[in-house]
Structures are given as C-alpha cells and as structure tokens.
N, C-alpha and C positions, 0 to 999 in steps of 0.2 A: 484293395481296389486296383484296378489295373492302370498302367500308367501309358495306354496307349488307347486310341481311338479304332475300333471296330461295326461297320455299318450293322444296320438290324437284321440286312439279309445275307449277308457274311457267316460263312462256316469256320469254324475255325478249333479242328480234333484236335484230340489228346498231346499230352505231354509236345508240344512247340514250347520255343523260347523266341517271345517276341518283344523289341527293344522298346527303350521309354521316347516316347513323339511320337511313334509309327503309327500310319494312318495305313487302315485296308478298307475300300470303299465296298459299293453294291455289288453283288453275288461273286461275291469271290470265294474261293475256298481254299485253305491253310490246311497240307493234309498234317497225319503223324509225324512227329520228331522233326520238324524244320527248324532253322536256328535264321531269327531274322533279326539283325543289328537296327540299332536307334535310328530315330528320326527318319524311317522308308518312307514314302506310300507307293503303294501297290492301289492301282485306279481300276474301274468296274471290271468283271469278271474275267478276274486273275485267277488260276490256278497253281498254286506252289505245289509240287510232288512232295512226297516224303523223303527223308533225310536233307533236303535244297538247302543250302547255307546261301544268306542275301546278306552283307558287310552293312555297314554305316552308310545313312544317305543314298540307296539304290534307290530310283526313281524308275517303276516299273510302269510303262500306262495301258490303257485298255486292251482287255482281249490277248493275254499274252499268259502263255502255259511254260510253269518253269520245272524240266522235266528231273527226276533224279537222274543224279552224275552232275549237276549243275552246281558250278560254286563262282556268286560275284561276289568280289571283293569289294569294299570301299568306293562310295562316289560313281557306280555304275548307273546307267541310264542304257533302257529296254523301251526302245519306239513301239508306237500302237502294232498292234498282230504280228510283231517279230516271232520268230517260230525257232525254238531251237527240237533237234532230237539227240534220241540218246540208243537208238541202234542204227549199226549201220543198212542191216539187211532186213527188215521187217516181212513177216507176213502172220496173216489172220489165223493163220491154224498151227503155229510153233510159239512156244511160248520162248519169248528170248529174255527174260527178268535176269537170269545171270549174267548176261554179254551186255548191260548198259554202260556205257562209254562214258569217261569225265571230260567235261566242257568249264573249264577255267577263263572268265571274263575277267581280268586283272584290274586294278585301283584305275578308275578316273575314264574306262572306256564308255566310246557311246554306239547304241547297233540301232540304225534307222528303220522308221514304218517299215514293215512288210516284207524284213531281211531273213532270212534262213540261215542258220547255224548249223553246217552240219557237226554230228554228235565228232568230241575227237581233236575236236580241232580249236588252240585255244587263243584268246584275245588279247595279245597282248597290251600294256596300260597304256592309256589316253590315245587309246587307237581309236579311229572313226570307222563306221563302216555304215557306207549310203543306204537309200531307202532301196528296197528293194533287191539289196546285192544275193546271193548265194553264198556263201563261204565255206568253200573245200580243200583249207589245207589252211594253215597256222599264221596267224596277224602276227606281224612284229610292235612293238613299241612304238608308238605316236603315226603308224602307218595311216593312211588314207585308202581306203578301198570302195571301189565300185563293182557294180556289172552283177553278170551269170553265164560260167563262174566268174565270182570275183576277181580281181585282180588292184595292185597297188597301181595308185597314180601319183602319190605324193606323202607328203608327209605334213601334219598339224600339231599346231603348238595346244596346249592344256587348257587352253579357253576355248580353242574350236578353230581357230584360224589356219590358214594353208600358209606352211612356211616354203617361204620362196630362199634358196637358200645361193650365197656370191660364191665366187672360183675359189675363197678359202672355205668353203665351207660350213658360214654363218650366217644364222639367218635371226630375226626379229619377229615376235610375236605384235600384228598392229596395237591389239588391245593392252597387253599388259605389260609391254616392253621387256619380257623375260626372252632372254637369247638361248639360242638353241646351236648345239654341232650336229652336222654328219658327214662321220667316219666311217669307211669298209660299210657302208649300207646300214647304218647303226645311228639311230639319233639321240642324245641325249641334253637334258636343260646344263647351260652353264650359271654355276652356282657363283 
C-alpha cells in the first residue's frame, strides 16, 4: 500500500519515486521517472515533467508546470502559476528536447504567484523571489528579488523577513532572532 496520498483524478506514470506524506491533489500529472521527496504536496493541476527531482517538504501550489531540467531541493515553496522554462529559444517547428537547460531551486527558496524562471538560471537558498518577478540571471543566497526583469532589492532572513542590516554588517531576523552577516555581497546565518 502506498504510503502517500494521490487525488482520484491525479495521473501519476510509471516507474516515479514518490516520498511517504506526499499529497498530489486534483488533475495533476506525475509524468515518467520523477523523484519526489517526503511530505510534498503539489495542489490542483500540477504538472511534474519527467526525470523533475522535488527534495523534502516542497510546497508546490496551483497551476504550476515543473519542466525537465528542474531540481528543487529541500523546503522549496512554488507560488500559484509560477512558470519556469527549460529552453532558451523555443519555436513550434524545431524540436529543441536536447538543449533543455538545468534550473536549480536551492534548500529553503521561495518564487512568488505568477513569477517566471527563466530556464538557466538558478535560486540560490532561502532566496525570495516576489510575485510576478521575471528572473534572467542567477539569485544569490537569502537574496530578495523583484520586478521585470528582476532585480535584487534586499536581502531575508530564513523565515521570510527583510534583513535590515547596521554599518557592521549585522542584521536580526524579527521573528526568530537568528543573526545574520553580510560580507563582499555575500549573506550568511551566524551560527
């Protein structure tokens, strides 16, 4: 018996590896050889590509296509109709299956409603990235991004908060009181 929850109108092909909790709601489809880590859900009509690796605890919601080349790691969260691709140059009458691009979402990032990922380009951890941004060129760690195209305006601590950071260079998460540096353009938690 499976030790995951699948809706009735859920497809879900061959030979996947899907973790124990994982929920996949209404009309979703799970294609060939996906690997999806414990405790997901993936909410109404998600489409997972073949070979898409989902980490532990991805929180995918409505209406979101996760294209091959795609790998989230751990703790990742996919706002409703965020769009990622996986070529750069498409057209209807060349078949481009060999030039799909890897789009790496790192442990802990979050990519808001109605964002665009272009293929290529990857997220670094407990990055934000707003609703609606475009994303054409590589998120750093705990970065903050807006716009089209995006662009960094700040930098958030690992719960979601905007780290407002003093003249040494330290700043305070309000919620969890976990301290943060940033160095040479570079943030990381102090431990």
């Amino acid at each position: 018996m499976d030790n995951y929850f699948v809706h009735e109108t859920a497809i879900i092909d061959a030979d996947c590896e899907i973790g124990a909790g994982t929920k996949i709601w209404h009309f979703s489809h799970i294609m060939s050889n996906c690997k999806i880590g414990k405790n997901c859900n993936l909410g109404q009509n998600v489409v997972v590509s073949p070979n898409v690796i989902l980490g532990k605890n991805v929180k995918v919601q409505n209406n979101v296509s996760i294209y091959s080349g795609v790998i989230c790691e751990d703790d990742v969260f996919l706002g409703p109709s965020m769009v990622f691709t996986n070529v750069i140059n498409p057209r209807s009458a060349i078949i481009r299956r060999g030039e799909y691009q890897q789009t790496i979402v790192k442990k802990g990032a979050s990519i808001g409603a109605n964002a665009t990922i272009v293929c290529g380009n990857n997220i670094g951890e407990f990055a934000f990235i707003g609703a609606g941004a475009v994303v054409t060129k590589e998120v750093l760690p705990y970065a903050l991004v807006v716009g089209n195209p995006s662009s960094q305006i700040g930098w958030i601590s690992e719960y979601g908060h905007r780290l407002e950071f003093n003249k040494q260079g330290f700043a305070t998460c309000i919620e969890s009181g976990e301290k943060y540096q940033l160095e040479n353009n570079s943030v990381k938690k102090i431990v």
